[in-house]
C-alpha positions as CSV (number, residue, x, y, z in Angstrom):
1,X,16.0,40.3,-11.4
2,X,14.9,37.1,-9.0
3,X,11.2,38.4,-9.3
4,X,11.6,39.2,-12.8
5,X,12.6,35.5,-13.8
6,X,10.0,34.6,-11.3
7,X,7.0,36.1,-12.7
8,X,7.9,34.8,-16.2
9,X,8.1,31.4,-14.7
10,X,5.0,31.6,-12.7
11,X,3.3,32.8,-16.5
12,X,4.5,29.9,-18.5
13,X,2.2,27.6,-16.0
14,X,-0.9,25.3,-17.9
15,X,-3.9,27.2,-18.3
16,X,-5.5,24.4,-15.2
17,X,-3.5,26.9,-13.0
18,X,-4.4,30.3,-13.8
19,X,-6.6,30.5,-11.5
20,X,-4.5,30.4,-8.3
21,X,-3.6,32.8,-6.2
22,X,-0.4,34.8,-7.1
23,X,1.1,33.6,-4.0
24,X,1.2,30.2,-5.0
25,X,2.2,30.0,-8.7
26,X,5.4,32.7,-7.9
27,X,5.7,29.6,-5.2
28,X,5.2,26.8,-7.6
29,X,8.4,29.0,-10.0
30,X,10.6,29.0,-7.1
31,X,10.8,24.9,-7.2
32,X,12.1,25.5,-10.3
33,X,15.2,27.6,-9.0
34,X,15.3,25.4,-6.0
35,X,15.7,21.6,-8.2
36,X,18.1,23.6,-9.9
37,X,19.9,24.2,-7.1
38,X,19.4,21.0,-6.0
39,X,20.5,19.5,-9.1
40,X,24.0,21.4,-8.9
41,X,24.6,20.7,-5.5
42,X,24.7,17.0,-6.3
43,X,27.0,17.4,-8.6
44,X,29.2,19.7,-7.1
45,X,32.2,19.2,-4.9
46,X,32.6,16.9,-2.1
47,X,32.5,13.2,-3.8
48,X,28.7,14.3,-5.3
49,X,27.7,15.0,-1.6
50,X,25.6,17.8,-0.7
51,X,27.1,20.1,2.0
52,X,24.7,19.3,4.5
53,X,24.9,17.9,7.8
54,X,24.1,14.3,8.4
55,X,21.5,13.2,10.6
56,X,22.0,9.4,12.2
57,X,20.5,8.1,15.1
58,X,22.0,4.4,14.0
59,X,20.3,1.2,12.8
60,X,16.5,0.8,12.7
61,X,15.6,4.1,14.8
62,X,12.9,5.2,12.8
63,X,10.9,1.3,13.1
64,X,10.3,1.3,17.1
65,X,11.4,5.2,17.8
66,X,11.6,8.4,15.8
67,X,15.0,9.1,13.9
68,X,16.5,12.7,14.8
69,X,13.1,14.0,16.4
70,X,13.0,17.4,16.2
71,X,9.7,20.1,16.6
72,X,11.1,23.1,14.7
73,X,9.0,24.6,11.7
74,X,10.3,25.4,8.8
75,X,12.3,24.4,5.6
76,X,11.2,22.4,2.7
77,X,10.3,18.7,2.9
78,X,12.3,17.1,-0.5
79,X,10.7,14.2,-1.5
80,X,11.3,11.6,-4.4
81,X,8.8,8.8,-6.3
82,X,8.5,6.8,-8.8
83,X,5.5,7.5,-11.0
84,X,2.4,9.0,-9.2
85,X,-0.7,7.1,-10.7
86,X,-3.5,10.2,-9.4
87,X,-3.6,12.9,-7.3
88,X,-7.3,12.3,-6.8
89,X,-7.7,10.7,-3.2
90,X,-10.1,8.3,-5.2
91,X,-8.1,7.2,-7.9
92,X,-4.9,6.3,-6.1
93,X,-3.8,3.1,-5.9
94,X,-0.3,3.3,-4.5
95,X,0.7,3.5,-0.3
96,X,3.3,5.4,-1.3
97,X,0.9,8.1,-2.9
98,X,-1.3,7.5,0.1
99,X,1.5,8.2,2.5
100,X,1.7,11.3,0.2
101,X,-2.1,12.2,0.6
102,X,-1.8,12.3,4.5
103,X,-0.8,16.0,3.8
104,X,-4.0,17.5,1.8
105,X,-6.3,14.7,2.6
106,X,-8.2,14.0,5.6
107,X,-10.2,11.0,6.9
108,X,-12.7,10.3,9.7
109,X,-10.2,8.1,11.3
110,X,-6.5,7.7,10.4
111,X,-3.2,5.5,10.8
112,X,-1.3,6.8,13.7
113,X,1.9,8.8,14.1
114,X,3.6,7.4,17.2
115,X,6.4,4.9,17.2
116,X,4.8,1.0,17.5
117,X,1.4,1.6,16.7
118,X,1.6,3.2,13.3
119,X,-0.9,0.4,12.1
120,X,-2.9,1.3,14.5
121,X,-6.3,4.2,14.0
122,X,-7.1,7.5,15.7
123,X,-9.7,9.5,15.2
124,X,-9.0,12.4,12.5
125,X,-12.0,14.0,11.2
126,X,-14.7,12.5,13.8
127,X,-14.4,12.8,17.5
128,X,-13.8,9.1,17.6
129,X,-13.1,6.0,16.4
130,X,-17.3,5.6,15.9
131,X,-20.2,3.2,17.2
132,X,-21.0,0.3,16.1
133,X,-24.1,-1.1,16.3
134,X,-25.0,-4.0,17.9
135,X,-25.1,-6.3,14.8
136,X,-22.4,-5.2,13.3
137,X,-24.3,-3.3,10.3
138,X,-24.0,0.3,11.5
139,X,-21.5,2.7,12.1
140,X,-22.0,6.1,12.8
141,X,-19.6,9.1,13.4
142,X,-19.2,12.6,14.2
143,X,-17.3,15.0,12.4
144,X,-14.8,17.6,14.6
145,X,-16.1,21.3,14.8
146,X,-13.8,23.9,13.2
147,X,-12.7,21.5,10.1
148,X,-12.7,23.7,6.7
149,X,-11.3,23.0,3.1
150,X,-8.6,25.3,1.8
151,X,-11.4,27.8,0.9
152,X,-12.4,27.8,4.2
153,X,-15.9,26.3,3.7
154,X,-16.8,24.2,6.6
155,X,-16.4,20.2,6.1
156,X,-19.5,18.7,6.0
157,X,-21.0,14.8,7.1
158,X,-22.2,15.4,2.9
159,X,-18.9,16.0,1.7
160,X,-17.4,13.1,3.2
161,X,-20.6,10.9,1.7
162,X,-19.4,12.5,-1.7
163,X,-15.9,12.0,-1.5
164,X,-17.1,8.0,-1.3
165,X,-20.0,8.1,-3.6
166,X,-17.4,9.2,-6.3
167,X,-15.6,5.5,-6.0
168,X,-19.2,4.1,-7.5
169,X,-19.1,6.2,-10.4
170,X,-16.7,2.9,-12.6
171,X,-17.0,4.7,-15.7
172,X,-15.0,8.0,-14.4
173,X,-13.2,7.4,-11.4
174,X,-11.4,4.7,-11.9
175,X,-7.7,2.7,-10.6
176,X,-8.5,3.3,-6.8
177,X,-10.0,0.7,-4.2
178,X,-13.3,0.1,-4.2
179,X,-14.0,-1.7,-1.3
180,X,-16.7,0.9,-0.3
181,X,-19.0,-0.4,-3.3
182,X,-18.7,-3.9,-2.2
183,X,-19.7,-2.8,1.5
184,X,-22.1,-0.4,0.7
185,X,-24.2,-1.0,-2.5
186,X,-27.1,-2.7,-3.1
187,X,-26.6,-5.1,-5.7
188,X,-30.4,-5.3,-6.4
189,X,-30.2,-1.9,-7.5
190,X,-27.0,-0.7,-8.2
191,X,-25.9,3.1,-7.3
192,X,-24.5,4.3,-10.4
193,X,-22.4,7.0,-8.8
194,X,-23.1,10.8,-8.4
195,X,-22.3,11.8,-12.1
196,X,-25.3,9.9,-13.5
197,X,-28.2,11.9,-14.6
198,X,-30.9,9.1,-15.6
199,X,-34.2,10.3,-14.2
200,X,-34.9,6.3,-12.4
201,X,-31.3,6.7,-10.5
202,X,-31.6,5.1,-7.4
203,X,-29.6,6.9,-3.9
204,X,-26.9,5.6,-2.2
205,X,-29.0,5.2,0.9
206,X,-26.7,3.2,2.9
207,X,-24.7,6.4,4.1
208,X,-27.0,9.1,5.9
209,X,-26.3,12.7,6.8
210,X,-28.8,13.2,9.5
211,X,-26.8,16.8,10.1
212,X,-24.2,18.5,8.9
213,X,-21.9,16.9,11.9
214,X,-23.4,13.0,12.1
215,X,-22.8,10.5,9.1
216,X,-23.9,6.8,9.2
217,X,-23.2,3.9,7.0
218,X,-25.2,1.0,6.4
219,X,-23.0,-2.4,5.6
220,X,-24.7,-5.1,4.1
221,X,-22.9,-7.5,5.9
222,X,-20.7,-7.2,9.6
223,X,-17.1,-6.3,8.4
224,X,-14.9,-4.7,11.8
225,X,-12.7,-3.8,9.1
226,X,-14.6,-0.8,7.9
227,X,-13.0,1.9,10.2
228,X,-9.6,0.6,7.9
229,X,-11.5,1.6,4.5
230,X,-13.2,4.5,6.0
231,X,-8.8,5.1,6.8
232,X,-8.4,5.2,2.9
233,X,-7.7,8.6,1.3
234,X,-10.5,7.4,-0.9
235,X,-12.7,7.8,2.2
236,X,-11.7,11.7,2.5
237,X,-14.0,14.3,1.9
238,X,-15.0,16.4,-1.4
239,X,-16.6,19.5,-2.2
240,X,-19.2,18.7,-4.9
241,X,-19.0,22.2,-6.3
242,X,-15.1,21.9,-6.8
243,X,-15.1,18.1,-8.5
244,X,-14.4,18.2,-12.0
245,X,-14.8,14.6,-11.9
246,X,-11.9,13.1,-13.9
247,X,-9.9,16.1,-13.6
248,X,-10.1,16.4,-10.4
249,X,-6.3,15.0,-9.6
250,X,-4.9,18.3,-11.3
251,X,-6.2,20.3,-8.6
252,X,-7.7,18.3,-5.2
253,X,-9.1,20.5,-2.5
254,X,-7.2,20.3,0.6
255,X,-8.7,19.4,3.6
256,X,-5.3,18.5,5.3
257,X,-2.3,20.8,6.5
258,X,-0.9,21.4,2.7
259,X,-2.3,22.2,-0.5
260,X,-1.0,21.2,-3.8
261,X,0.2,24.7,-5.9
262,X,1.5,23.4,-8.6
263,X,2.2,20.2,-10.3
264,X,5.3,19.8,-13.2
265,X,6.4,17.2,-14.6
266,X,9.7,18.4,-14.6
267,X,10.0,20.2,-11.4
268,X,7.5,18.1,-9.3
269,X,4.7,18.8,-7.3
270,X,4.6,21.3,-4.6
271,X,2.8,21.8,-1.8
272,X,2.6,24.9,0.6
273,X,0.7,25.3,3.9
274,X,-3.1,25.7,4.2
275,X,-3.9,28.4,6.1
276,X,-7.4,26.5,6.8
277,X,-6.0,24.6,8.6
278,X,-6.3,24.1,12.6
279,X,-4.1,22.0,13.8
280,X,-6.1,21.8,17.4
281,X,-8.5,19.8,15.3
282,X,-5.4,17.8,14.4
283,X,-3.9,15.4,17.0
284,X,-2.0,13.3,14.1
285,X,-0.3,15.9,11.4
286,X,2.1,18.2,12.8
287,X,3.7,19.6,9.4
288,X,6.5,21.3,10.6
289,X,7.8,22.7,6.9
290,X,7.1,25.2,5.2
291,X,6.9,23.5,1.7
292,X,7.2,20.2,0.3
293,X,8.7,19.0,-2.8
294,X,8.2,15.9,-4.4
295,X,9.6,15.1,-7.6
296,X,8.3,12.4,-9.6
297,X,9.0,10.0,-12.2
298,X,12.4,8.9,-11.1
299,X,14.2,5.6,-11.1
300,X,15.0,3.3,-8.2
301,X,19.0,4.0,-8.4
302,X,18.0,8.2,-9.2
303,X,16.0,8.3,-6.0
304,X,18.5,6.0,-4.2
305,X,21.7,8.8,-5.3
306,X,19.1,11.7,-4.4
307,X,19.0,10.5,-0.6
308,X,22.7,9.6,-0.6
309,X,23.6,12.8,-2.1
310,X,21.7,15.1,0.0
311,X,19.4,16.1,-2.3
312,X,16.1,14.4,-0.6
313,X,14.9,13.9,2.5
314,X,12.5,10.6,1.8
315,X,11.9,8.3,-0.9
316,X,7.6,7.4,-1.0
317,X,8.4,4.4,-3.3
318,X,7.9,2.3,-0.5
319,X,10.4,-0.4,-2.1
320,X,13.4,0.8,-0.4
321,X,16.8,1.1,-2.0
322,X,17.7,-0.5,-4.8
323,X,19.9,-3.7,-5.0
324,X,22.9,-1.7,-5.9
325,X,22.7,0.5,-3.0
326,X,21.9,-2.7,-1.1
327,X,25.2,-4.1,-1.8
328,X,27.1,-1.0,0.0
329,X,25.2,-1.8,3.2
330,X,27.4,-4.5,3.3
331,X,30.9,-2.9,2.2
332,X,33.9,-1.5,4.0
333,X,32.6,1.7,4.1
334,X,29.0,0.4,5.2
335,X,28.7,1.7,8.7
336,X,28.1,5.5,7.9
337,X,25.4,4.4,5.9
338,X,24.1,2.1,8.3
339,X,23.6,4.5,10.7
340,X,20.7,6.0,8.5
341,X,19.1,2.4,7.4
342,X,15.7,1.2,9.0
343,X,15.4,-2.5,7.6
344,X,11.8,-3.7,8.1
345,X,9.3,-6.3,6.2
346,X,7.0,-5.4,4.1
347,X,3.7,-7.7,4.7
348,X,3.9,-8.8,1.0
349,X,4.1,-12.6,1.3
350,X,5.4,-14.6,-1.5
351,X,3.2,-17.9,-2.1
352,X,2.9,-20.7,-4.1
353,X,-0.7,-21.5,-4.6
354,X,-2.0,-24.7,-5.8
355,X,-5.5,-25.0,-7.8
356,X,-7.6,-27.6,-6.3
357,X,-9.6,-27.7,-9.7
358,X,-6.4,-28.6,-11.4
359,X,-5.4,-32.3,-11.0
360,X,-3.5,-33.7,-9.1
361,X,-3.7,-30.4,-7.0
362,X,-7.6,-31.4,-6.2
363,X,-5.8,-34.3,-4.2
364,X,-4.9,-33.3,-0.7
365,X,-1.4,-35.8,-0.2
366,X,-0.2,-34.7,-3.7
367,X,-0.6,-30.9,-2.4
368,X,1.4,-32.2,1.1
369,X,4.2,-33.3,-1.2
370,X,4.9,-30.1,-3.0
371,X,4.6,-28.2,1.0
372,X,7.2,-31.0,2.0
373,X,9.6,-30.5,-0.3
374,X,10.1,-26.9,-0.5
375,X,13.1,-25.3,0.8
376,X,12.7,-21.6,1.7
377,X,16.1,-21.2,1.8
378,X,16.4,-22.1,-1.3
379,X,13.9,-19.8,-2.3
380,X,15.4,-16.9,0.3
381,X,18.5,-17.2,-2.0
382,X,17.1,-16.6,-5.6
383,X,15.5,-13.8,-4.3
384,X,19.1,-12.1,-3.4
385,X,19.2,-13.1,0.6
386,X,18.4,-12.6,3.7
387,X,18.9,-8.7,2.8
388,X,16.0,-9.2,0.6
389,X,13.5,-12.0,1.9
390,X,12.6,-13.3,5.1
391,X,11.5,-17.3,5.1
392,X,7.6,-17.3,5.9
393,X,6.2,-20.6,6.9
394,X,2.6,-19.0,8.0
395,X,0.3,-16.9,5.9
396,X,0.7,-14.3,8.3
397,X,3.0,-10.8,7.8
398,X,5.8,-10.6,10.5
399,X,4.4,-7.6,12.1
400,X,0.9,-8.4,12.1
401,X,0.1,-9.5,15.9
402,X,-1.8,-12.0,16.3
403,X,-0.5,-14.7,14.4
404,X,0.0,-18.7,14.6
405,X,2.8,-20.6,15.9
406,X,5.5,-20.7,13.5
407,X,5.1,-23.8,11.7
408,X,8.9,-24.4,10.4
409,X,10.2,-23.4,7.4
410,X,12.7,-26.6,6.8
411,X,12.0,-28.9,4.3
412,X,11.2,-32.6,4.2
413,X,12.1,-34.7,1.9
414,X,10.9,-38.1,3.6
415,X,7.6,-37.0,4.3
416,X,7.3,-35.5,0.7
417,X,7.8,-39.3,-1.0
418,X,5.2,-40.6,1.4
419,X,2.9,-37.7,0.3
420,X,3.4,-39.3,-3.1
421,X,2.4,-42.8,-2.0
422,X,-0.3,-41.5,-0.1
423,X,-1.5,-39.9,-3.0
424,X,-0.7,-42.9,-5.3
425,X,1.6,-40.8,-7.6
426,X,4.8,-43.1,-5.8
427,X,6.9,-41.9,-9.3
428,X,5.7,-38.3,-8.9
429,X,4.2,-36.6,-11.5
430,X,4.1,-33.3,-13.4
431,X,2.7,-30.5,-13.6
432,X,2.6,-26.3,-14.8
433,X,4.3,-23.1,-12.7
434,X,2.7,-20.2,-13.5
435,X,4.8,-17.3,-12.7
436,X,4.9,-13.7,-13.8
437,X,7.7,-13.4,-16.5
438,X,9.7,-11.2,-14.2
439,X,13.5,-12.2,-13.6
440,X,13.3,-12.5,-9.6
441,X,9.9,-13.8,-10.0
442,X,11.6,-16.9,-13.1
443,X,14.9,-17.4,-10.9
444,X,12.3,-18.4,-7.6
445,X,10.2,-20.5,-10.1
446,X,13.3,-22.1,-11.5
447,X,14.4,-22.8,-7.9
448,X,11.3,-24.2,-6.7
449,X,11.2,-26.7,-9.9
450,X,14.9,-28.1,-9.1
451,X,14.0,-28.7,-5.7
452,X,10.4,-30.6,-6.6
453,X,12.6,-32.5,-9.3
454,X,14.2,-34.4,-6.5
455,X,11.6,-35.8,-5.1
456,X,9.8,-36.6,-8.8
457,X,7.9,-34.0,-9.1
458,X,8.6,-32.4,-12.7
459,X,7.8,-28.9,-13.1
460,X,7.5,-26.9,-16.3
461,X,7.9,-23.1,-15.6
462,X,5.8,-21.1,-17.4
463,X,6.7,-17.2,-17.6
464,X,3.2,-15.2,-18.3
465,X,2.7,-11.6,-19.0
466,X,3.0,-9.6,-15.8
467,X,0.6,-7.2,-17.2
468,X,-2.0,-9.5,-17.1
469,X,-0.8,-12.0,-14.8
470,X,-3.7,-11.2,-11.7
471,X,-5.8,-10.2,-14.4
472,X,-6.5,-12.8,-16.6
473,X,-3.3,-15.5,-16.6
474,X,-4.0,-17.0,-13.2
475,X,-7.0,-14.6,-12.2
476,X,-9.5,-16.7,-14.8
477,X,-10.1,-19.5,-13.1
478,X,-11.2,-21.4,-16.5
479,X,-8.0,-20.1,-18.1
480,X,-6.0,-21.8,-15.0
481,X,-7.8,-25.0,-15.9
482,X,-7.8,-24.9,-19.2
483,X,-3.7,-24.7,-19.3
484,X,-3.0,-27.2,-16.7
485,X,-1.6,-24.5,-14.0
486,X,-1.0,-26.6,-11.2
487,X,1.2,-24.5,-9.4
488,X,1.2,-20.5,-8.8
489,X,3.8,-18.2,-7.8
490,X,1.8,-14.9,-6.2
491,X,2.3,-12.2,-4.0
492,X,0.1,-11.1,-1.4
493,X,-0.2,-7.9,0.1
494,X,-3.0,-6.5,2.0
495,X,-4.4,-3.2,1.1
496,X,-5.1,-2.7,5.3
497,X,-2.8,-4.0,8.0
498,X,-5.2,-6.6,9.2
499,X,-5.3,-10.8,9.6
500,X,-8.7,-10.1,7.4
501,X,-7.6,-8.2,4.3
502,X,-4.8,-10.3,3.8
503,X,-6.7,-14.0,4.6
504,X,-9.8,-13.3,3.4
505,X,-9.1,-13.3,-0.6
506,X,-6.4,-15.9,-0.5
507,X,-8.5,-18.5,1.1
508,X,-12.2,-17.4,1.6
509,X,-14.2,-19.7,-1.2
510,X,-16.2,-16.6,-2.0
511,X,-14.0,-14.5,-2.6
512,X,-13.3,-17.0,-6.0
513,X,-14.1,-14.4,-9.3
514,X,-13.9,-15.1,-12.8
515,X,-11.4,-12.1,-13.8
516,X,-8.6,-10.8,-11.1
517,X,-9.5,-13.5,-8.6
518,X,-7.7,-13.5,-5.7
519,X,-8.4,-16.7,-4.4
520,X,-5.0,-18.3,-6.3
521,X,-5.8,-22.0,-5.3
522,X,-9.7,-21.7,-5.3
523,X,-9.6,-23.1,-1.9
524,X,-13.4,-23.2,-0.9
525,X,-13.6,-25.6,2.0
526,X,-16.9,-25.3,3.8
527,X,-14.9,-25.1,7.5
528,X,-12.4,-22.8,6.3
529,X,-15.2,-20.1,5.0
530,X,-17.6,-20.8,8.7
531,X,-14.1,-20.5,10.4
532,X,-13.5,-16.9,8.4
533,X,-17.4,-15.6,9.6
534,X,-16.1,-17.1,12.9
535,X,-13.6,-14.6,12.6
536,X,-15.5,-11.7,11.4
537,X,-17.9,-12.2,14.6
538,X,-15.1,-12.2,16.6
539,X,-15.6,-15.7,18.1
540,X,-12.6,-16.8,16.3
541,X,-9.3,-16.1,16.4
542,X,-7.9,-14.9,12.4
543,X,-4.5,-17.1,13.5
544,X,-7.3,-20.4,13.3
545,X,-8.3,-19.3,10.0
546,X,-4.1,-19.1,8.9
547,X,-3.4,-22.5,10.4
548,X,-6.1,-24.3,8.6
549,X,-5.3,-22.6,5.5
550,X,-1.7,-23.6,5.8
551,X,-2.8,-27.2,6.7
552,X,-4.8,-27.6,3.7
553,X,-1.8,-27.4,1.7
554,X,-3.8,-25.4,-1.0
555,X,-1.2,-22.3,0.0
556,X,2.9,-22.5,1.1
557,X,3.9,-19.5,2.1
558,X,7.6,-18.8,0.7
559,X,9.3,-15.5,2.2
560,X,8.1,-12.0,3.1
561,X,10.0,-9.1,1.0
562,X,12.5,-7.4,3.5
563,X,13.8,-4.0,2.0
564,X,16.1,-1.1,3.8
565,X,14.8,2.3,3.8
566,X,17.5,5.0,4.1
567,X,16.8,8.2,5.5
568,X,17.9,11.4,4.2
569,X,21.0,13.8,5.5
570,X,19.0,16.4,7.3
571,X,15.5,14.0,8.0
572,X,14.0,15.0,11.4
573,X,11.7,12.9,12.6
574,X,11.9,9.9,10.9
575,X,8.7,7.1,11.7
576,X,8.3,4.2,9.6
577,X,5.2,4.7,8.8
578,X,4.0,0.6,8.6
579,X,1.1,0.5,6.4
580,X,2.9,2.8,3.8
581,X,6.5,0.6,3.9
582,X,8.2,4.4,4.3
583,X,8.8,7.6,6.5
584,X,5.5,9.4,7.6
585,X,5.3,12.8,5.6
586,X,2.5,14.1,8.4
587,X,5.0,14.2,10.9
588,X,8.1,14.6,9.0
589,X,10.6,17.1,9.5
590,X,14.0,19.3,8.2
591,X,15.1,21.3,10.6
């Protein structure tokens, strides 16, 4: 009867499917039977509690250690998200998708999987971390022997340059980084991207396959944060004969330990081993179940009751739990639940950024004021508390090494009316708050306009479309000027955990765009930018570049969002994975 109901299941699949083995779609039906399951158990006896055993190794164990470690195979991996934007490795824009990709994805060099230097690379793909060339413009690799696809072809140098020649095709693959064009292309004679056909197409010469094991890349300018891109599941290798170019999400070939067998929007995606896979080529994945799960599409407090209840092991969101949840990490009955909490920072850095186009931003002691007078703790509150914001008074993420002195985060009231004087605005003055018309986002705008209001400063808060907030609202520069915005609320969060990719846009003067500009306060001061290539040739330190930034007063750093992730029941192996803000589903474990 079981294999009955299975086989009808396994029939009723889209017609993208068909064309798997048996194996997997009778797989792909028993989700199905297995979220219903699920679904009952949640519901059941016990309080809503799952009768499982829970796994607690106490407070923060999974950010410096491993929670519950454990090297037994076997068991499914349940997972929960939010919204998956692609399956294909190079349309993704979401960590906790990437986190996700570490299963059927695999890069030249990787983030790695021990506790304390999960920001860290090692080598995946390629022997090693690759050679550099003396000037910075070269890097060449070498791919592992015995590394296949899931259809056992042999992965190639070529299959890793298509993979990233894909990310130039604009018109097809779109919503996923593209950081390899900018380093890559020529913009003489732009590479239009392996789907083009026109006769006068020009090659993407700056990657070379000299052999089927060798690949180089040509940059046009030194950047030593290439391996981090090359880190990207963007970066990871595709057959050309399989890519059916914007399709390609429904059905990715796996180069990693897992293959995708199925994808439902109501019973999730699933993913069973690849028997392809060596894992003596692979020093970083050791994917211990047999299965994963990972049901999509669910709210905050949905995936929050799914981890309390039993019924998931990890939550990809990479925003930890909700506020709701939040509030019973503080109750009478908090210390269970504690037990399985890591609480860690999320290297997204809430600034206030002031145009130096806009007057009287473009004078230096008026910007001082508005630094002077702001009280993070102020700020800290609106945003819910110390459970939910740290106060930031560099332009540096808390668990980035490297970074500057702290420069105080206390404000100044005193020094804030001289500021004024020195700027001859003695009465203060006023001025426009952009901020993205979201209610945390309003309440911290709101907050910082009281507290400039005692000091003279009048602010008028100005709620914009969150859709096109980085886009257009305060990404136009002209549109900035043209409406007076002399303030900026923003969030920065680097795409690669590095001093570079998180200074660089904020206050390099080139990075300035016309549309999605990330350079809030247009800060182009001719020491700042020789102090960034300073940096890039390491002859610098990136902390220099922060404190100058900061002194300029074109930036003040606010608070860095703090969330709790909470592990679930029976998790094994629990690392914080650090660049993807949740547990690392390569090393993950249920049993």
């Amino acid at each position: 009867m079981v294999q009955q109901t299975l086989e009808r299941l396994a029939d009723r699949h889209p017609a993208w499917t068909r064309d798997r083995s048996r194996r997997r779609l009778l797989g792909a039906a028993a989700v199905v039977l297995l979220v219903l399951v699920v679904a009952v158990s949640c519901l059941g006896g016990g309080g809503g509690r799952a009768d499982v055993p829970v796994l607690a190794d106490g407070p923060d164990a999974g950010v410096e250690g491993v929670r519950s470690p454990s090297d037994e195979p076997g068991g499914t991996l349940r997972v929960v998200a939010p919204a998956i934007d692609s399956l294909d490795p190079q349309r993704s824009y979401l960590p906790g998708v990437w986190n996700l990709m570490r299963l059927y994805t695999r890069t030249l060099v990787t983030f790695a999987s021990k506790p304390g230097t999960t920001a860290e690379l090692v080598p995946d793909l390629a022997t090693d971390l690759g050679t550099v060339s003396e000037d910075g413009l070269s890097w060449t690799y070498t791919l592992k022997e015995g590394v296949r696809f899931e259809n056992g072809r042999p992965i190639t140098s070529r299959d890793v340059k298509y993979g990233i020649q894909r990310s130039f095709a604009s018109d097809v693959i779109v919503g996923g980084p593209t950081y390899v064009v900018d380093l890559l292309d020529d913009p003489a004679n732009p590479y239009p991207g392996p789907f083009s056909t026109e006769e006068d197409d020009p090659d993407l010469t700056a990657i070379e396959t000299p052999d089927d094991r060798t690949i180089v890349f040509r940059l046009r300018a030194p950047q030593p944060d290439f391996p981090y891109v090359l880190a990207l599941p963007s970066s990871s290798p595709v057959p050309a004969e399989a890519d059916t170019r914007g399709e390609y999400g429904r059905d990715p070939v796996s180069s990693g330990p897992y293959a995708i067998s199925s994808v439902d929007p109501e019973t999730g995606i699933l993913l069973e081993r690849n028997p392809q896979w060596d894992p003596a080529t692979d020093q970083v994945r050791t994917a211990l179940p047999d299965s994963v799960v990972v049901r999509t599409g669910l709210s905050g407090l949905a995936r929050d009751q799914a981890l309390l209840a039993g019924s998931a092991d990890i939550d990809i969101s990479g925003t930890g739990v909700q506020p709701a949840t939040t509030a019973r990490l503080t109750g009478e009955d908090a210390e269970p639940l504690l037990e399985r909490v890591d609480d860690v920072t999320t290297g997204a850095v809430r600034v206030l950024a002031l145009p130096t186009d806009v007057a009287p931003m473009d004078n230096a002691d008026c910007r001082a004021a508005i630094a002077a007078a702001i009280d993070r703790r102020g700020v800290q509150s609106a945003l819910g508390g110390a459970v939910d914001a740290v106060r930031a008074g560099q332009l540096w993420p808390r668990a980035m090494e490297g970074g500057p002195e702290d420069a105080g985060t206390e404000p100044d009231p005193d020094a804030a009316r001289a500021a004024l004087e020195d700027c001859g605005r003695p009465e203060g003055f006023t001025t426009v708050l952009a901020v993205p018309d979201v209610a945390s986002s309003v309440d911290v705008a709101d907050e910082i306009a009281r507290q400039l209001g005692e000091v003279g400063i009048g602010v008028d808060v100005r709620p914009l479309d969150p859709a096109t907030f980085y886009a257009t609202e305060v990404g136009n520069p002209a549109n900035v000027a043209s409406n007076g915005y002399g303030l900026v609320l923003a969030t920065r969060t680097p795409d690669l955990p590095t001093p570079s990719s998180f200074l660089v846009p904020l206050v390099d003067g080139r990075s300035i765009a016309k549309v999605g500009n990330p350079n809030y306060a247009r800060l182009d001061d001719p020491e700042i930018n020789a102090l960034v290539d300073r940096a890039k040739a390491g002859e610098a330190e990136w902390a220099e570049v922060a404190e100058a930034a900061r002194a300029s007063a074109a930036y003040v750093a606010l608070t860095e969002t703090r969330i709790q992730l909470v592990s679930g029941q029976r998790l094994r192996n629990g690392l914080v994975m650090r660049p993807y803000d949740g547990y690392d589903l390569a090393t993950a474990g249920v049993r």
